[in-house]
N, C-alpha and C positions, 0 to 999 in steps of 0.2 A: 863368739859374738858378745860384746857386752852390751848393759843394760842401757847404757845413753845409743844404742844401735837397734836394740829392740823398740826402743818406747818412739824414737826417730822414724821409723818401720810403720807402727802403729798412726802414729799422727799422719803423714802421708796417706794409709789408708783410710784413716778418717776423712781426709780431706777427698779424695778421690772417689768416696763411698758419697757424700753429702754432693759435689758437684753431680754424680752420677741421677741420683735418686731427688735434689731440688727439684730439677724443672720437672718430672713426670706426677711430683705430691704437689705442686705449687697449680698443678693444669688440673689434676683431681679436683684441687682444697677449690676454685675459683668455683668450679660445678657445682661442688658440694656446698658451697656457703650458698648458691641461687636456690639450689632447689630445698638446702635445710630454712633458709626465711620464708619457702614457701610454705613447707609442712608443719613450720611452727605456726603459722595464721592461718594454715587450713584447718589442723591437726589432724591431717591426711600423715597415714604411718605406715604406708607400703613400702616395703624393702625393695621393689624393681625401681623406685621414681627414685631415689636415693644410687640404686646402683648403675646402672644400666647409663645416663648421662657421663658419667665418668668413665665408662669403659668406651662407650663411643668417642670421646676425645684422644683415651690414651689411647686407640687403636691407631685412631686416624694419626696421630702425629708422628707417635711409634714408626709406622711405616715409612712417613715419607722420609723424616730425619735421621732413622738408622737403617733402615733396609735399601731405599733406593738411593736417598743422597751422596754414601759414600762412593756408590757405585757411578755416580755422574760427575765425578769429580778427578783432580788430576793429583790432588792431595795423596798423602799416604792415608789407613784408617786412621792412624796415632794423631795425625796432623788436622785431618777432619775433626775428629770427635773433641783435640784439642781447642780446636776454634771454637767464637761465641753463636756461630751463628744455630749448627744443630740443635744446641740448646732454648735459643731464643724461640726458635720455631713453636715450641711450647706454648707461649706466648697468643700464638698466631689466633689460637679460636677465639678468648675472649677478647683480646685489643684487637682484633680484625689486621696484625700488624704482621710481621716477621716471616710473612708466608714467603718469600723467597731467601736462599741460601746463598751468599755473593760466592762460596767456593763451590758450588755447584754450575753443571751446564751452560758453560761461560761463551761457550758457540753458538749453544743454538737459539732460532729464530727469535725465541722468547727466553733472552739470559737469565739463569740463577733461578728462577721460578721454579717452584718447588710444586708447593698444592693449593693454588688460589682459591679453589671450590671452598676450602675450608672455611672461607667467610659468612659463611648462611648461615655455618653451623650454630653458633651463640643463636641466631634469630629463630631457630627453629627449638633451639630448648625456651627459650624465653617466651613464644608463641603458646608451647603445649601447657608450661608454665602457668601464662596466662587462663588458660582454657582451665587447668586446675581451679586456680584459685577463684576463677567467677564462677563455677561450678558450685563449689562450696559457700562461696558468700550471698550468692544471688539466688540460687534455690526455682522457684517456677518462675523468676523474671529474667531469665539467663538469656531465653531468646529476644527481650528486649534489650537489655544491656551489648550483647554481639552486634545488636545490630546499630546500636549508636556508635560504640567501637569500629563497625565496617564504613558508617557514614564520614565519620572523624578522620579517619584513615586515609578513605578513597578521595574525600574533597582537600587533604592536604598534600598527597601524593600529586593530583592534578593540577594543582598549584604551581609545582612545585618546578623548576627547568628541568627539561628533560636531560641538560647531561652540562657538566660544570667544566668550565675550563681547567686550565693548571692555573697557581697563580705567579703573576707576574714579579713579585716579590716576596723574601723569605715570610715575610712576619702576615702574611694573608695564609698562609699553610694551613694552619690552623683551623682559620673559620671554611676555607675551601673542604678539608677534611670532615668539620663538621656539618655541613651542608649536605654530603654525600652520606656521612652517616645516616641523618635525618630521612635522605631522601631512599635510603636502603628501608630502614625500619616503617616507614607511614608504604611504600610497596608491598614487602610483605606482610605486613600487617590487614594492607587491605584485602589480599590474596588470599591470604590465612584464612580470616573471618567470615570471606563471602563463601569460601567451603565449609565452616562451620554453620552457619548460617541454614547452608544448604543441607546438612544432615539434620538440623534441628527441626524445620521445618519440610522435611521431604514428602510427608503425606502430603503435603498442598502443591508440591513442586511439580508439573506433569513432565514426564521423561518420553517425548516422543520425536521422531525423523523431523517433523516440519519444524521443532521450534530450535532443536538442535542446527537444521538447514539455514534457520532465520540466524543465529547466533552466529556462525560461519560467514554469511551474509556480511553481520555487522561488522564482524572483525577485519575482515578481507577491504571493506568499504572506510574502516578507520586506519587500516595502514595503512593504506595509497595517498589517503586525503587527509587526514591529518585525526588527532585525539583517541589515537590506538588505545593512548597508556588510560584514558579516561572509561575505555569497557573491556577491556582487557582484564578487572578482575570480575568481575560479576559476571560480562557476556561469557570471556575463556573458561572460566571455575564450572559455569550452565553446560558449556559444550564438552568439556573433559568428561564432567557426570554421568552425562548422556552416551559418551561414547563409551563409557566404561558400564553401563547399564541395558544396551541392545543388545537384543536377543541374536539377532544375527549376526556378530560379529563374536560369537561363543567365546566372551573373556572370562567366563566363571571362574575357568581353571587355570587360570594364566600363574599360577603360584604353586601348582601343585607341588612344586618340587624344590619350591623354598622360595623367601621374598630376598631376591640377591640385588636388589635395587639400592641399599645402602649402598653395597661394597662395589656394585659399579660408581656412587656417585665419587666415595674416598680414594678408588685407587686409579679411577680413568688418566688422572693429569697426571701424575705419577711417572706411571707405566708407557705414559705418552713421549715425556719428553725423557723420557731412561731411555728409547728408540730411536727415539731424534738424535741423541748424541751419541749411539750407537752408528748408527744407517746416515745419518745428516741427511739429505733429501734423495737421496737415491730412489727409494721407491715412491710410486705414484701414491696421491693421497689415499687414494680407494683401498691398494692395499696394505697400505700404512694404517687406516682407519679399520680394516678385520685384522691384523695383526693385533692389534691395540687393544681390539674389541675381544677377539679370542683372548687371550691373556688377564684382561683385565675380567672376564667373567669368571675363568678357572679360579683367579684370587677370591672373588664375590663367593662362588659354591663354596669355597673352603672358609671365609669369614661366616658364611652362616649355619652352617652346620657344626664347626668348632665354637663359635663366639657367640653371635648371634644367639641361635636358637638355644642353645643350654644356656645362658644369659634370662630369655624370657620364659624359661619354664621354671626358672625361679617364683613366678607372680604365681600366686596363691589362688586355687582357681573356686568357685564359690561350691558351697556346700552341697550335696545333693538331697532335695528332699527325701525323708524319709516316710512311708508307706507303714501304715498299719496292715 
């Protein structure tokens, strides 16, 4: 082997080491630069607020772009992983963009669609974000500033069309795109804050059947007739509370055995349409939907006892008084 064959060798690997290892440091570094502008205007210096955001990205992308997508595809691996698309996926959480693979799942119902859920993701680091930094800057006026926040929010979101067309020509993309952004961000925003809201001020909150039954009321009364999306975060956010607060319906322990609600939300779509191009509609939706549902839980147990939970017992837990 001569040395213009070794260093030929080398460069190659460099090259295939740098394509490999961009898109999963470039999903990190996007994380990592939101929540370090946070910590530097907080001077909040917790090692989970710092780690823990980035591991949730790389999981979720990880999975869908190299564990299920090759498998939905007609590609070879070499030909898959050679394409832009695996990589761009990367992408997907902070541009809200790249969430479908065109060599993937090109039959079924919903083509190439990879992991759309993943769109909230960014809103939901940028949410807790939030809640940091007014924590720290606002001090005892936090519950007022939330709540200007929830009015701002709730009175834009209502504003706002409830659902935007396509647009009719290329060069409207754009502001069509941004409209929907807008109209993502002032929803959850409102949703978000009328549950902070709601724990900041819970002494005052009364959690009882009748006002839960009133809220249930409202809702059911605003879908049929119109201005759902108008109490849907305040009446829904009051009724969630509630039901998660009665005695009777013994949810205390609904965790005991791990909170696997992330990894149903990252792997459900997933898992879903890696069946569909498996089975194509063969079975009934019911047991298309416990299949999906079994499978996609076993992943959840195994994300949170692997990842998850050793992830959070990194946070440093406070000190225990000491007793003369």
């Amino acid at each position: 082997m001569t040395p213009e064959t070794v260093i030929s060798i080398g460069e190659r690997a460099l090259v295939v080491t740098s394509m490999i290892a961009a898109p999963l440091l470039l999903a990190a570094l996007v994380a990592g630069v939101v929540i370090g502008m946070l910590q530097a205007a907080t001077q909040i210096n917790e090692m989970t607020l710092s780690f823990i955001p980035k591991l949730l990205v790389l999981v979720a992308t990880i999975f869908g772009a190299f564990v299920i997508g090759p498998l939905g595809t007609h590609l070879s691996f070499v030909e898959y992983v050679s394409s832009s698309g695996p990589w761009l996926h990367f992408l997907g959480v902070p541009l809200n963009r790249y969430l479908f693979i065109p060599a993937s799942f090109a039959n079924n119902p919903y083509p190439h669609l990879l992991n759309t859920p993943l769109w909230s993701l960014r809103y939901e680091i940028l949410c807790y974000a939030l809640v940091v930094l007014l924590g720290a800057t606002c001090g005892r006026h936090l519950g007022r500033v939330i709540l200007g926040v929830f009015v701002i929010s709730w009175l834009a979101y209502a504003s706002l069309p409830a659902s935007v067309s396509e647009p009719s020509v290329p060069w409207q993309a754009f502001d069509v795109r941004s409209l929907r952004e807008v109209t993502n961000a002032t929803r959850l925003a409102a949703c978000f804050s009328a549950g902070v809201i709601l724990f900041i001020f819970r002494s005052h909150v009364p959690v009882a059947p009748r006002w839960a039954l009133l809220a249930a009321i409202l809702l059911s009364l605003t879908f049929f007739t119109g201005g759902f999306r108008s109490t849907l975060p305040w009446a829904g956010g009051y009724l969630l509370i509630c039901l998660a607060c009665l005695r009777g319906l013994h949810l205390e322990n609904f965790c005991r055995y791990g909170d696997f609600s992330y990894g149903l939300y990252i792997f459900a779509c997933p898992i879903q349409q890696l069946l569909l191009y498996y089975l194509g509609l063969q079975l009934p939706v019911s047991e298309l939907f416990a299949l999906a549902f079994v499978l996609t839980l076993g992943l959840a147990v195994l994300s949170w006892h692997f990842v998850e939970a050793p992830a959070l017992a990194l946070k440093p837990r406070p000190a225990r008084s000491q007793t003369a």
